[in-house]
NUDO-575604 format. One line per field, with one value per residue: residue number from 0; residue in three letters; x negated, z negated, y of N, C-alpha, C in turn. Coordinates in steps of 0.05 Angstrom, whole numbers. Atoms other than C-alpha are relative to their C-alpha. Example, Ala and Ser with C-alpha at 12.3 -4.5 7.8 and 13.67 -1.06 7.14 Angstrom:
REM residues 2
nr [0_1] .
rest [ALA_SER] .
n.east [-18_16] .
n.up [0_1] .
n.north [-24_-24] .
ca.east [-246_-273] .
ca.up [-156_-143] .
ca.north [-90_-21] .
c.east [-18_15] .
c.up [0_-14] .
c.north [24_22] .
REM end
This chain:
REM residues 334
nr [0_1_2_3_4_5_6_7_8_9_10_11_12_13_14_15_16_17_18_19_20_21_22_23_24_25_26_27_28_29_30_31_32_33_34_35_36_37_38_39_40_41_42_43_44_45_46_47_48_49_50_51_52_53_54_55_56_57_58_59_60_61_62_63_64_65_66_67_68_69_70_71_72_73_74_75_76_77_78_79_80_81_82_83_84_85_86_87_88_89_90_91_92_93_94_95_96_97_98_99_100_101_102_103_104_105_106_107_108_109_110_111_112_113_114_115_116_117_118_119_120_121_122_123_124_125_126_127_128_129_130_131_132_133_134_135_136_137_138_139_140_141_142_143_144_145_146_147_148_149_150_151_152_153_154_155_156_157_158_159_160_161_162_163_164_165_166_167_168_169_170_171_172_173_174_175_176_177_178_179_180_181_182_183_184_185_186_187_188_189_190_191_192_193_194_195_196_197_198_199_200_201_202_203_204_205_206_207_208_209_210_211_212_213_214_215_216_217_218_219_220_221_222_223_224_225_226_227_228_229_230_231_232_233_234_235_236_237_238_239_240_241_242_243_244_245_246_247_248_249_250_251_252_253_254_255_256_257_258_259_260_261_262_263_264_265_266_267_268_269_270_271_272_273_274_275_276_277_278_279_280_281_282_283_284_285_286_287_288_289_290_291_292_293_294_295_296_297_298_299_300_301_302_303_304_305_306_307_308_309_310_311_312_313_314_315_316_317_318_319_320_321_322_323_324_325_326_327_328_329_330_331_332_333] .
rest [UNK_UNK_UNK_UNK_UNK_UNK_UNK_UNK_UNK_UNK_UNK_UNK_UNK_UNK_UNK_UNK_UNK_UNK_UNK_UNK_UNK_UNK_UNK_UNK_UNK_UNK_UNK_UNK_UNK_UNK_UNK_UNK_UNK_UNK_UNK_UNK_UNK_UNK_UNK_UNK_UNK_UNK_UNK_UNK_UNK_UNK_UNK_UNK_UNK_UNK_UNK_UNK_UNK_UNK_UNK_UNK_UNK_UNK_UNK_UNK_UNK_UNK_UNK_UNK_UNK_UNK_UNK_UNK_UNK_UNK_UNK_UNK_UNK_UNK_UNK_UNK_UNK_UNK_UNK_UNK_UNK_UNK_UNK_UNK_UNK_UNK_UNK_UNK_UNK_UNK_UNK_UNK_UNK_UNK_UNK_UNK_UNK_UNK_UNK_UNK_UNK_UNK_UNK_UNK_UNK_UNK_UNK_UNK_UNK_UNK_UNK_UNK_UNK_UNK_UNK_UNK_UNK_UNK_UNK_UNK_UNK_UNK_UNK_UNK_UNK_UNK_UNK_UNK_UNK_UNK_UNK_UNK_UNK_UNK_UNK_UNK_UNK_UNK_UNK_UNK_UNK_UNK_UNK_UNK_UNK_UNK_UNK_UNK_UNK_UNK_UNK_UNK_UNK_UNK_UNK_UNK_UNK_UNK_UNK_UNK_UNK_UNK_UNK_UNK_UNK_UNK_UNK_UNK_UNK_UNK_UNK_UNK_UNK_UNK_UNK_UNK_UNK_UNK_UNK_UNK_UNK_UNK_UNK_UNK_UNK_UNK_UNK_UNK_UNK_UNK_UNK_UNK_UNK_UNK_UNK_UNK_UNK_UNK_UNK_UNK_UNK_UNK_UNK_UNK_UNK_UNK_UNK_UNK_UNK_UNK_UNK_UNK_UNK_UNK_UNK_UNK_UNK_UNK_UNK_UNK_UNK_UNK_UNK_UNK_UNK_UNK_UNK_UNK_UNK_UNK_UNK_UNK_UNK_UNK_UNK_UNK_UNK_UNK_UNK_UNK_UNK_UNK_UNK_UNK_UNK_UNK_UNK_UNK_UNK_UNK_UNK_UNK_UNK_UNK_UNK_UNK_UNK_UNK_UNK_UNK_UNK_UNK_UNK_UNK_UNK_UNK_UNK_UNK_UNK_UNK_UNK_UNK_UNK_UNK_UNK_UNK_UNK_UNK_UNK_UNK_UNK_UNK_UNK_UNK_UNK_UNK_UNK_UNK_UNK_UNK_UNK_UNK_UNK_UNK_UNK_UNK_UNK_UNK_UNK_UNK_UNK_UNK_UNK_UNK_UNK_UNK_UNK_UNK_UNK_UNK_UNK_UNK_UNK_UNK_UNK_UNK_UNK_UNK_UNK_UNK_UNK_UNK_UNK_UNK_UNK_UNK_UNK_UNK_UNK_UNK_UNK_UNK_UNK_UNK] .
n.east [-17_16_-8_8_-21_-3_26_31_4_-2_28_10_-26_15_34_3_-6_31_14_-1_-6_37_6_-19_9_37_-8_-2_25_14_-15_14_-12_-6_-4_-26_-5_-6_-14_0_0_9_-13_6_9_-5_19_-1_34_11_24_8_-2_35_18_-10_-2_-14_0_-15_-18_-24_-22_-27_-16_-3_2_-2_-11_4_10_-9_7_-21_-5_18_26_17_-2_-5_-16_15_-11_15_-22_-3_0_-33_2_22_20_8_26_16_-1_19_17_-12_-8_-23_-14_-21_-9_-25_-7_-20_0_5_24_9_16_7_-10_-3_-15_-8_7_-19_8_-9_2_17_-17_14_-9_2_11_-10_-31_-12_-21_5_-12_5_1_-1_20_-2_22_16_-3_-21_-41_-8_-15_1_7_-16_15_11_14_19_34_4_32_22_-14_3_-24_-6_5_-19_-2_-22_9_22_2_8_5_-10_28_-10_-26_15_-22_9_-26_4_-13_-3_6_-23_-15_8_-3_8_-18_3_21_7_24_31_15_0_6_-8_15_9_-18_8_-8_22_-5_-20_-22_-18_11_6_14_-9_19_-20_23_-2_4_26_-8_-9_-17_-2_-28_-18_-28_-33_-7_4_8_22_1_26_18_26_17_26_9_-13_3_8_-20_-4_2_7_-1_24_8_1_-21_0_14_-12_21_-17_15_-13_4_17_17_32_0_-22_-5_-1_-20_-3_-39_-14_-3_-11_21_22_39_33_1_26_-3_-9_11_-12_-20_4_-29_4_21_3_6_20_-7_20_-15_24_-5_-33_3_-21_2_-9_-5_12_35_8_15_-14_16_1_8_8_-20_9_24_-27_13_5_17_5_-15_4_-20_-19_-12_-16_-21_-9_-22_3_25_-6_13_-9_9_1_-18_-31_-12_-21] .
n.up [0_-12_9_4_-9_-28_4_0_-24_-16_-14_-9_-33_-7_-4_-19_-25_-3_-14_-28_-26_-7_-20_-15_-18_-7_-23_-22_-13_-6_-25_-13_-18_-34_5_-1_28_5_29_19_26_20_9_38_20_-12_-14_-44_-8_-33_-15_-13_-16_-19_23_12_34_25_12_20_15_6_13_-12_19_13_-18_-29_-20_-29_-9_-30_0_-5_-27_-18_-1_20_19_4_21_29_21_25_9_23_6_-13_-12_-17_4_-27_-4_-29_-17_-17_19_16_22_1_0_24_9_-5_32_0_-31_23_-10_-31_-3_-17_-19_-24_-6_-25_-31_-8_17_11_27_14_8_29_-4_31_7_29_4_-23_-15_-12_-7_-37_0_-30_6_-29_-6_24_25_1_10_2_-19_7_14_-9_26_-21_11_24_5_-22_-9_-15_-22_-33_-10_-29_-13_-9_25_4_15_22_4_24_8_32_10_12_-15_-24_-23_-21_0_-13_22_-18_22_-10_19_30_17_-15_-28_-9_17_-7_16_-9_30_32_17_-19_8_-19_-24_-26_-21_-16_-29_-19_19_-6_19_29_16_32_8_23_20_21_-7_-16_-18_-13_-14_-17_2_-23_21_-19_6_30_-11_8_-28_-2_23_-5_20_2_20_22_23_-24_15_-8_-39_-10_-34_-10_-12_-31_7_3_17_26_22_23_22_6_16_15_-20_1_-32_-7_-37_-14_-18_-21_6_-30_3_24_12_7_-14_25_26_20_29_14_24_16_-6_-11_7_-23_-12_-24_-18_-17_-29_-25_2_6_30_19_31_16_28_10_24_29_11_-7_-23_-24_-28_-39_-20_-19_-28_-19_15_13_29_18_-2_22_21_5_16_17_23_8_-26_-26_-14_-29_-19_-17_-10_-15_-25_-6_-16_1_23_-17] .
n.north [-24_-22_-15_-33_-11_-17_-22_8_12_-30_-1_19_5_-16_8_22_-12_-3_25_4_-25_-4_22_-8_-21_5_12_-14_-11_23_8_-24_-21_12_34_8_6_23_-9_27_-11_12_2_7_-12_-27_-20_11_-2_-15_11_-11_16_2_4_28_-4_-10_-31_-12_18_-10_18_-16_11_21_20_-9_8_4_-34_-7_-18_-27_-6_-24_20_-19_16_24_-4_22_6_-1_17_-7_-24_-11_-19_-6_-26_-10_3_-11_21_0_-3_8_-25_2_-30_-1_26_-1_11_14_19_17_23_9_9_2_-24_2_-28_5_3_-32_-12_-12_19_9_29_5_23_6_29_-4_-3_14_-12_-16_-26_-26_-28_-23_-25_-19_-17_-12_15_25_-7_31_4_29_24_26_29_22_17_2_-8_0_4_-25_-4_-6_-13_11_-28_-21_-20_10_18_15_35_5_25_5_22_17_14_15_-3_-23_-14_-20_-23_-22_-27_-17_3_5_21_27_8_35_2_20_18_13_26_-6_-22_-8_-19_-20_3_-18_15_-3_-30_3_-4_24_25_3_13_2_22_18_-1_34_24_-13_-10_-24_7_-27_-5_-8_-15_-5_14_11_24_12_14_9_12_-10_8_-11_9_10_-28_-11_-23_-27_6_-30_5_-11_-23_1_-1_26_19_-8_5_20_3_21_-5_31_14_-25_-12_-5_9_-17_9_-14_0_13_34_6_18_-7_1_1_-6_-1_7_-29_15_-15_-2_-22_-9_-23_-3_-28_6_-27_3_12_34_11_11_14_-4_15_2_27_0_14_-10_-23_3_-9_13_-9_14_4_23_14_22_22_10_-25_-10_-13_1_-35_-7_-12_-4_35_7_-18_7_-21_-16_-20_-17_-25_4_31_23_1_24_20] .
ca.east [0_-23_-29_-54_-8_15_-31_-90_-78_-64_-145_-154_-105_-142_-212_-191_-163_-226_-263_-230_-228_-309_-310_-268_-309_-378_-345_-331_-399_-432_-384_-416_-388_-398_-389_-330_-306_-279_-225_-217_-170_-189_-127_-145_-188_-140_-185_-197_-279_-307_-354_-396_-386_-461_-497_-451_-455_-411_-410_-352_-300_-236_-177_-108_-64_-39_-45_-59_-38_-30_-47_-13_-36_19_51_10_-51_-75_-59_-73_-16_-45_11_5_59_54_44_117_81_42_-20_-35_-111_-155_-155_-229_-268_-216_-201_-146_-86_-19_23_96_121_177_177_191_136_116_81_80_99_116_143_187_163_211_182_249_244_203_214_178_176_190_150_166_232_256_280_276_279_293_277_297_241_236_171_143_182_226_301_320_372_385_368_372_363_331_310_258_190_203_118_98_138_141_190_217_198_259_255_323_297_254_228_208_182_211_146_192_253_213_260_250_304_314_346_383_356_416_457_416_429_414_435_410_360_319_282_209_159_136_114_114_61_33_86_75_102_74_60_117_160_190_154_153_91_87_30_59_13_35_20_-40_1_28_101_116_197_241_279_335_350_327_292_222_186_115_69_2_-53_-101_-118_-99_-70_-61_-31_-46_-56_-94_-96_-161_-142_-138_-70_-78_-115_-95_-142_-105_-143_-135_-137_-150_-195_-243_-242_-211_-180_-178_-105_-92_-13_0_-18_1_-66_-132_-200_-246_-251_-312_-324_-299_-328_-281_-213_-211_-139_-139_-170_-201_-229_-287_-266_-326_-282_-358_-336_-283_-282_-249_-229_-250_-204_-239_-309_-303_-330_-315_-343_-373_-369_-404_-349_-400_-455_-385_-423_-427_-473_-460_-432_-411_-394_-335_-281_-232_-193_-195_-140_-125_-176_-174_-210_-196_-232_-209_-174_-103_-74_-46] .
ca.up [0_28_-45_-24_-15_39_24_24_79_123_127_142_205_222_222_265_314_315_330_381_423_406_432_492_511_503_546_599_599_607_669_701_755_824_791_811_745_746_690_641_603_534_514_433_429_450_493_574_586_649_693_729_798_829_766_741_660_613_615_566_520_503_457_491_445_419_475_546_596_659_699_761_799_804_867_884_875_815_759_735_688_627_596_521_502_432_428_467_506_575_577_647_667_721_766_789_729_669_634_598_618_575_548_556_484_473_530_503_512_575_588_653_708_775_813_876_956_956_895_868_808_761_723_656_649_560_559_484_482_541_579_635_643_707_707_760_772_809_824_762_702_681_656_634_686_655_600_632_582_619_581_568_567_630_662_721_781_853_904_968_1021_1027_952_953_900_837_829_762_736_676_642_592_630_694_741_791_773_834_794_851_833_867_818_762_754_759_836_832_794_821_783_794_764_696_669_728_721_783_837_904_975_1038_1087_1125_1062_1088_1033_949_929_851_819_769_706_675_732_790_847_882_901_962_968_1029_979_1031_1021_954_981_962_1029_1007_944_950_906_883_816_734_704_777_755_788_866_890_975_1008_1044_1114_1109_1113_1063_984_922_869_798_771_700_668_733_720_794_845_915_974_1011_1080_1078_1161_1144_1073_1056_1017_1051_998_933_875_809_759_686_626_646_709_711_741_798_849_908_935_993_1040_1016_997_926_880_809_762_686_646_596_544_545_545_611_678_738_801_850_915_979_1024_978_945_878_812_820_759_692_659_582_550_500_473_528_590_630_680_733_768_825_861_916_937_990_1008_961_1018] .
ca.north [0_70_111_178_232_269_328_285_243_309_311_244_239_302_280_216_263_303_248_224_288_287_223_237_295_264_212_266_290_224_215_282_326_278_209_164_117_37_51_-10_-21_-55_-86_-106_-56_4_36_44_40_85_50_84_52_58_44_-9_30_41_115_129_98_133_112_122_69_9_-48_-19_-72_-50_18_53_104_175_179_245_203_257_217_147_124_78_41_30_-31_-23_44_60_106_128_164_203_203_241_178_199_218_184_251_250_300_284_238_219_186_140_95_35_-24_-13_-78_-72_-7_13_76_48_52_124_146_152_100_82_10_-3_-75_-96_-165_-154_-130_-177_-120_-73_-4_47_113_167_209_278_289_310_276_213_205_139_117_41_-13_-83_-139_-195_-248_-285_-249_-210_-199_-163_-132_-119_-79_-92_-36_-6_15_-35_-77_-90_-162_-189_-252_-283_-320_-363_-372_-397_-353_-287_-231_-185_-116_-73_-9_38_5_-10_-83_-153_-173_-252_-284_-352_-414_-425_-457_-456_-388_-347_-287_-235_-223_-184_-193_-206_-142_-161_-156_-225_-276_-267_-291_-309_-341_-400_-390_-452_-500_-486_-457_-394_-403_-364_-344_-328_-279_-259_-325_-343_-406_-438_-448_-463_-489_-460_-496_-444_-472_-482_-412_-382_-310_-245_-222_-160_-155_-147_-94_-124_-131_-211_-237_-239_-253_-306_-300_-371_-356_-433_-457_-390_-376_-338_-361_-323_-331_-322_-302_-317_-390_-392_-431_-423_-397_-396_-393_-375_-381_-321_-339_-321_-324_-278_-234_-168_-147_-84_-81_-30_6_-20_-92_-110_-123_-158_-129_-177_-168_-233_-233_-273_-254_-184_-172_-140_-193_-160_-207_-200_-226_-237_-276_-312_-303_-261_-205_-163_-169_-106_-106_-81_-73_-137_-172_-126_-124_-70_-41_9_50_121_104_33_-18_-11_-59_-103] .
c.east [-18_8_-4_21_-4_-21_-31_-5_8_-22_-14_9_-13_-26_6_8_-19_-13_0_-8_-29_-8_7_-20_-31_3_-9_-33_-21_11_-12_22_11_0_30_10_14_18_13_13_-5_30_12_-22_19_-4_-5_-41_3_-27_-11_-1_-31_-13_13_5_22_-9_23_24_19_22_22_23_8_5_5_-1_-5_1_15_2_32_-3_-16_-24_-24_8_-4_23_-4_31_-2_23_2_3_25_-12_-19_-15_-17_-42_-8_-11_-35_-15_18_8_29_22_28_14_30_3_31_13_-7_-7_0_-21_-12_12_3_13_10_-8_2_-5_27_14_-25_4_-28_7_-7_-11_15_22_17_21_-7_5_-4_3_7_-20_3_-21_-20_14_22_20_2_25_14_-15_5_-10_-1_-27_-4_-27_-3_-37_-4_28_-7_27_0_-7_18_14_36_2_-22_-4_-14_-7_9_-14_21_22_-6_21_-20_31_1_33_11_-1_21_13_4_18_-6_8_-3_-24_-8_-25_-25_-12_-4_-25_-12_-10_5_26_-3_17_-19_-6_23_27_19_-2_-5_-23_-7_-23_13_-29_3_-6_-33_7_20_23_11_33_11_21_21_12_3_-8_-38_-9_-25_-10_-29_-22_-17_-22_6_3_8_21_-10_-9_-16_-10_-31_-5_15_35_16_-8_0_-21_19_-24_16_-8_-17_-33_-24_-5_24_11_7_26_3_35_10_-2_15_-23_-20_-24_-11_21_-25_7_-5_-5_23_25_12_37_0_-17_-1_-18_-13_14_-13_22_-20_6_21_-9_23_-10_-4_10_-1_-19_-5_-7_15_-26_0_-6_-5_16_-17_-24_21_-11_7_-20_-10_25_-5_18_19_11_11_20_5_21_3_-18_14_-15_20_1_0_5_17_4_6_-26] .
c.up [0_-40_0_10_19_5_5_26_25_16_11_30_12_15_20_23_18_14_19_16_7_18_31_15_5_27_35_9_10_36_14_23_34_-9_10_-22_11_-25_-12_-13_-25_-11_-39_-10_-6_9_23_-10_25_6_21_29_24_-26_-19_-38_-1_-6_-26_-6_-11_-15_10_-18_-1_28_26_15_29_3_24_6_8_29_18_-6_-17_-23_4_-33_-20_-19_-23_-14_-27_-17_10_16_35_2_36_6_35_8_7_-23_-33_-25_-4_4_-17_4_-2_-29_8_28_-4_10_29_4_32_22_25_11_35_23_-4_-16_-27_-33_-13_-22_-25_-10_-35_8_-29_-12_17_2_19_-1_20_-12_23_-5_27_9_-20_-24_2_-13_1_13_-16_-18_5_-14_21_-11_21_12_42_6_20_23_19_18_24_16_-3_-32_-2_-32_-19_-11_-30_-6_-27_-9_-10_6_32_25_4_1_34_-16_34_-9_10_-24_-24_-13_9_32_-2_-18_12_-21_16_-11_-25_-8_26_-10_29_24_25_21_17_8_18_-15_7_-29_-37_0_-26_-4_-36_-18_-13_24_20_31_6_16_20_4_19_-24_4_-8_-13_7_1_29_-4_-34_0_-13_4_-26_-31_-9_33_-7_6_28_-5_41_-5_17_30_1_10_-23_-29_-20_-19_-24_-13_-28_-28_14_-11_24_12_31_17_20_30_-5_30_-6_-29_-9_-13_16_0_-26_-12_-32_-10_-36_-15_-4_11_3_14_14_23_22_18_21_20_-3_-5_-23_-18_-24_-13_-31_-9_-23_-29_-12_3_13_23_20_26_14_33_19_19_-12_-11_-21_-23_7_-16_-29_-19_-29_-5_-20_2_23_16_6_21_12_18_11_18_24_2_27_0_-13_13_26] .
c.north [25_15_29_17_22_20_-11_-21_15_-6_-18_-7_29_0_-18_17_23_-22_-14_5_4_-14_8_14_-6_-28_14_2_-21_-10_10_9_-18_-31_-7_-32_-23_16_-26_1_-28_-5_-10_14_37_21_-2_4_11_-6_16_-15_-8_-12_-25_7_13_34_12_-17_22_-12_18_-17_-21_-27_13_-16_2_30_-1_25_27_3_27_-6_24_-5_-35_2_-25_-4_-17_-21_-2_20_17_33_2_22_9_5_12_-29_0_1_-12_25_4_30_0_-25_2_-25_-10_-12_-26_-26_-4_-23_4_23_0_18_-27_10_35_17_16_-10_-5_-20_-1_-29_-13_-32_-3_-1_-12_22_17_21_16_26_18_21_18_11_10_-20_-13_-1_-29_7_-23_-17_-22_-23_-18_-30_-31_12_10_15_29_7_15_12_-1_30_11_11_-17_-6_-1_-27_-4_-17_4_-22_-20_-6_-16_10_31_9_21_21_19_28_25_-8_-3_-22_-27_-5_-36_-9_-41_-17_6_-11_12_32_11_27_25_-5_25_-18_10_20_2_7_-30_-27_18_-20_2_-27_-13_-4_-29_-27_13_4_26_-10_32_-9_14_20_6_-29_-29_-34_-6_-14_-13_-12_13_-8_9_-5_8_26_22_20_22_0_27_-5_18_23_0_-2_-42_-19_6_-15_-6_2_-22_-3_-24_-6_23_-11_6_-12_25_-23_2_-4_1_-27_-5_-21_19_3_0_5_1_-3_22_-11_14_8_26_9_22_10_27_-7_28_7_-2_-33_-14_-21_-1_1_-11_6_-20_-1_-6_-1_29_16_8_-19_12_-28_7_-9_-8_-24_-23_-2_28_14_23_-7_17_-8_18_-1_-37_6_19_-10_12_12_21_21_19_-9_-32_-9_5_-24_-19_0] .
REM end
């Protein structure tokens, strides 16, 4: 039990906020003026790390709040948005150098985010609170629209081009909600396999692909008509996607196996795969397409891997359990 009183714990909640901002700013200056920043986030230790992206160091450590998750960059591509699932809030970030610019409060467990195609939603996905929430945004700030309870343990989500649709995985119910976001509500919801993590669609927008964390394949989904056309065996834990770019070829992080596969999504097969130490999970992608930066979520660790050598070629400490990455200067996602 806390016994100091109000008056005296004033200076203490003070000092930590000091400290921060010290931190924070010795951060900045470590970043410098023409650097461009990897932004990490440290999900147990509640803090993003900034990588210097030539030099591979740890230039600066920042605390933004209580379990940061997942990142997505602001439709005017001058913010990154750091959500904080414990902390019920998102914290905005200079996307290029990680300086923080403000914070939007009571936004409740964002595990996971996403602004729609049209830019005219924004979906906050409760892992926690098995639930969704839509926002209408105008350009500048958000308005809760909808609360859609959606049990069990809804994960990550994805959106149909035409900004129709928000897709969801539901880890412990082993199903794929699609939410019609005009109307703000369930439209249909489909089994899959067991615990049902990363979800993206093809380029074509024709195929749901969904990596099944609980078995060691990527089920790809005719969604128009909610129909399981493929199996994909990329290996044990297979649970997040990031596109190489070309607008063919998709990167599976296979979370058990520690490695990742490289998809081709015209065939629906594997074209490679390497080995990712530490249980690899989110991932970026230089924009030469040289190099595949993976978080390993268990050893603390951000893996550069090399695409043309197919090997590790740096390993970059960090905070507890990375999770989200994120570069300015990248790959089209697809």
């Amino acid at each position: 039990m806390n016994t100091l009183s109000p008056a005296r714990r004033r200076p203490i909640r003070a000092a930590r906020v000091i400290a921060t901002l010290l931190t924070a700013v010795a951060a900045f200056a470590a970043v410098g003026a023409s650097a461009q920043v990897a932004v990490v986030l440290n999900s147990r230790d509640a803090s993003v790390s900034l990588i210097d992206q030539k030099t591979f160091a740890e230039v600066g450590r920042i605390d933004v709040g209580k379990e940061p998750h997942h990142l997505y960059p602001g439709p005017d591509g001058k913010s990154l948005i750091v959500a904080n699932a414990l902390s019920n809030d998102l914290i905005f970030l200079d996307p290029i150098d990680g300086k923080v610019q403000r914070r939007i409060r009571d936004v409740d467990d964002p595990y996971q985010i996403g602004f729609s195609p049209d830019q005219r939603w924004f979906v906050a996905v409760g892992l926690r609170l098995d639930r969704v929430d839509i926002y209408r945004y105008d350009g500048k700030d958000l308005s809760l629209a909808r609360r859609i309870p959606l049990a069990k343990a809804p994960s990550h989500v994805w959106f149909s081009a035409d900004s129709g649709y928000a897709f969801v995985t539901l880890q412990e119910s082993d199903e794929i909600a699609a939410i019609d976001l005009s109307r703000q509500q369930v439209a249909w919801k489909m089994k899959v396999g067991r615990q049902p993590a990363g979800i993206i669609a093809t380029p074509d927008d024709r195929l749901l692909l969904v990596g099944i964390m609980g078995e060691d394949y990527v089920e790809a989904i005719d969604w128009r008509n909610r129909k399981t056309v493929a199996r994909i065996r990329t290996g044990k834990g297979a649970h997040n996607f990031r596109g190489l770019g070309d607008k063919r070829h998709l990167f599976v992080s296979n979370r058990v196996e520690n490695t990742v596969s490289k998809l081709d999504m015209t065939t629906l097969t594997v074209v490679d795969s390497f080995a990712v130490p530490g249980g690899p999970d989110c991932m970026e992608v230089t924009a030469d397409g040289r190099q595949l930066w993976v978080t390993s979520r268990f050893i603390k660790q951000v893996s550069v891997i090399d695409l043309e050598q197919r090997k590790l070629v740096r390993a970059i400490p960090v905070g507890r359990s990375p999770h989200g990455i994120y570069f300015h200067n990248r790959a089209p996602v697809l």
